[in-house]
N, C-alpha and C positions, 0 to 999 in steps of 0.2 A: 504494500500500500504506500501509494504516495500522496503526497499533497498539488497540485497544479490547477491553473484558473481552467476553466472549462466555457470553452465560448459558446456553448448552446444555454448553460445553467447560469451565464455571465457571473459566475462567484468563483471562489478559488474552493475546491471541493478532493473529496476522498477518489483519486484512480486505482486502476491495476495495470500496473504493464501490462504493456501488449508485445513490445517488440524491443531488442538491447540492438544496437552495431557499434564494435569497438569498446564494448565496456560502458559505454553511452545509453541511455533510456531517450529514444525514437517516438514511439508512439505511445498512448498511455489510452484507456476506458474508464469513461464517467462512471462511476460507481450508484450515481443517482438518477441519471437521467440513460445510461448506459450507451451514449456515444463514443465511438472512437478517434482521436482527432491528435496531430503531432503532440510531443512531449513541448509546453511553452517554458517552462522552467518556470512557474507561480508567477509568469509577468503576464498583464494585460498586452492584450495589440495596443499600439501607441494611435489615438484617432487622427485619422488627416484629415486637412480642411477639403470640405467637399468641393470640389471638379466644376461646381453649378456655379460658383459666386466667378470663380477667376473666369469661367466663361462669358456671362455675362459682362464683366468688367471689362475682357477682351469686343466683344461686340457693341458695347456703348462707347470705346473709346473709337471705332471705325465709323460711328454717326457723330456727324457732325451737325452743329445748328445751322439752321437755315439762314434765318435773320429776327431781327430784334423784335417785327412785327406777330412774327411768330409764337413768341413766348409772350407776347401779350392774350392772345387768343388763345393757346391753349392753357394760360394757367389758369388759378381760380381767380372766379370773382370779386373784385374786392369789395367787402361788406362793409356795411357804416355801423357806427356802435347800436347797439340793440336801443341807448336810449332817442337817437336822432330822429329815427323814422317811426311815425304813428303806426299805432296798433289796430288794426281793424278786423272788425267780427263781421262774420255775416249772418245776415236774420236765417231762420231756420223757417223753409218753405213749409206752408200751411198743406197737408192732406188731403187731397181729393177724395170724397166720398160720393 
């Protein structure tokens, strides 16, 4: 029995060898979830930054602005303070019977 993280149970959990080469422990079996998966040596995979952001970053850097008039139209509207501009209801239409 050994100790190693187990990337299906993502915790660091009880194996059983599976396989030695060179005096070495190769592969190892989840003892709880009973996968078999390389020997990590109780370290996590280290997470990489995902592939989506640098891509995007790559294709916004190839768009360029058009012109100035442009960013007027598509940005938002510019609102005035909620107290400047009147408030208005409107009457609630009477029921036809």
């Amino acid at each position: 029995m050994i100790d190693d993280y187990c990337p299906r149970c993502k915790r660091l959990m009880n194996h059983a060898i599976a396989s030695f080469m060179d005096d070495k422990v190769v592969k190892v079996i989840c003892q709880t979830c009973h996968s078999e998966h390389p020997f990590l040596e109780g370290k996590e995979k280290k997470k990489t930054p995902k592939a989506k952001a640098s891509a995007f970053d790559q294709v916004l850097s190839k768009v360029s602005p058009s012109s100035g008039s442009a960013e007027k139209s598509s940005g938002k509207k510019s609102r005035a303070k909620s107290g400047n501009r009147p408030l208005i209801r409107h009457k609630k239409s009477p029921e036809n019977k």
